[in-house]
C-alpha positions in Angstrom: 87.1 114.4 93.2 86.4 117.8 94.3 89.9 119.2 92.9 89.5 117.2 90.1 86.7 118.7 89.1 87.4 122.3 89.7 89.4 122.5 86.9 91.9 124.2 88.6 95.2 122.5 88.9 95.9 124.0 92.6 92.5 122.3 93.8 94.1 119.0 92.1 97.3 119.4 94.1 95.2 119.6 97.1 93.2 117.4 96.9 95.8 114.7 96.0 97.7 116.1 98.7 94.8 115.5 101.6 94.3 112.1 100.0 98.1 110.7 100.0 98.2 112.1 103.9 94.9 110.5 104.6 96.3 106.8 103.1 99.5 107.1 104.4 98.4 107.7 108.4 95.7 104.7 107.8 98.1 102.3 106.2 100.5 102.5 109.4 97.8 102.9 111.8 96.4 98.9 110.0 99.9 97.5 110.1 100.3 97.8 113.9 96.5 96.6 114.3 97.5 93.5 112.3 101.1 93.3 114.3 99.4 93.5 117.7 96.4 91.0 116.5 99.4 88.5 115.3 101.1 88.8 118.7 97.8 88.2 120.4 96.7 85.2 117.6 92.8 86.3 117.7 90.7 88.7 116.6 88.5 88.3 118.7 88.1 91.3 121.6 87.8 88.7 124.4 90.5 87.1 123.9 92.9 90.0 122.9 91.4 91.8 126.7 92.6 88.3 128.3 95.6 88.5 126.2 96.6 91.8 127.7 95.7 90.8 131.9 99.6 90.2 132.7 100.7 93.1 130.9 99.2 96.1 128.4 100.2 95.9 124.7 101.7 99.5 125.6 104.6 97.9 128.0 106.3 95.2 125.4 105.3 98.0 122.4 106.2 101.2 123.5 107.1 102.4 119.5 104.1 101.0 118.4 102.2 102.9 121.3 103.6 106.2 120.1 103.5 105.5 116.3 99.5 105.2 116.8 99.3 107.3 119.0 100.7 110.1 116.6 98.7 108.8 113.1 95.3 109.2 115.5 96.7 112.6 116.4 97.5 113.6 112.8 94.4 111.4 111.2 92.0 114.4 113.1 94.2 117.1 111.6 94.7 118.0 115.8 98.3 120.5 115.6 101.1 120.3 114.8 98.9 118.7 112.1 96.4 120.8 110.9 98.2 122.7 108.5 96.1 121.3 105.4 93.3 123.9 107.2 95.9 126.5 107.3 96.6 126.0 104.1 94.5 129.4 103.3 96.1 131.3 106.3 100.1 130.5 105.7 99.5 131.6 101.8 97.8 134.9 102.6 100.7 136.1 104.8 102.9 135.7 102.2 
């Protein structure tokens, strides 16, 4: 809304920009929740904990382990994924 209503069509292009990265780490980060809450067939957190006593969800999953694993990283703009704070910086050495 910000860039929107700056009026500037930059701000727009940001702004859109931050929100399609924001959607798209948070969409994959929901379908391994729901994958890993269908293999376990509960929602519940008691049963998912007695679920995993054999064996971590890491073991049988390790993809899905390091897909979350790097949308959590990038989802707190940590690097190599803060470069929508950079933004400013990388345009002024040009």
């Amino acid at each position: 809304m910000l860039g929107w209503s700056s009026n500037s069509r930059y701000a727009l292009l940001g702004g859109l920009r931050a929100a399609a990265q924001f959607i798209a780490y948070d969409v994959v980060m929901g379908l391994i929740l729901i994958n890993l809450l269908l293999v376990a067939g509960a929602t519940d957190l008691e049963r998912i904990i007695q679920f995993q006593e054999h064996t971590w969800f890491v073991f049988p999953f390790p993809l899905l382990f390091i897909l979350f694993f790097v949308c959590t990283v990038a989802e707190t703009s940590r690097g190599p994924f803060d470069l929508p704070e950079a933004e400013g910086e990388l345009v002024a050495r040009l």
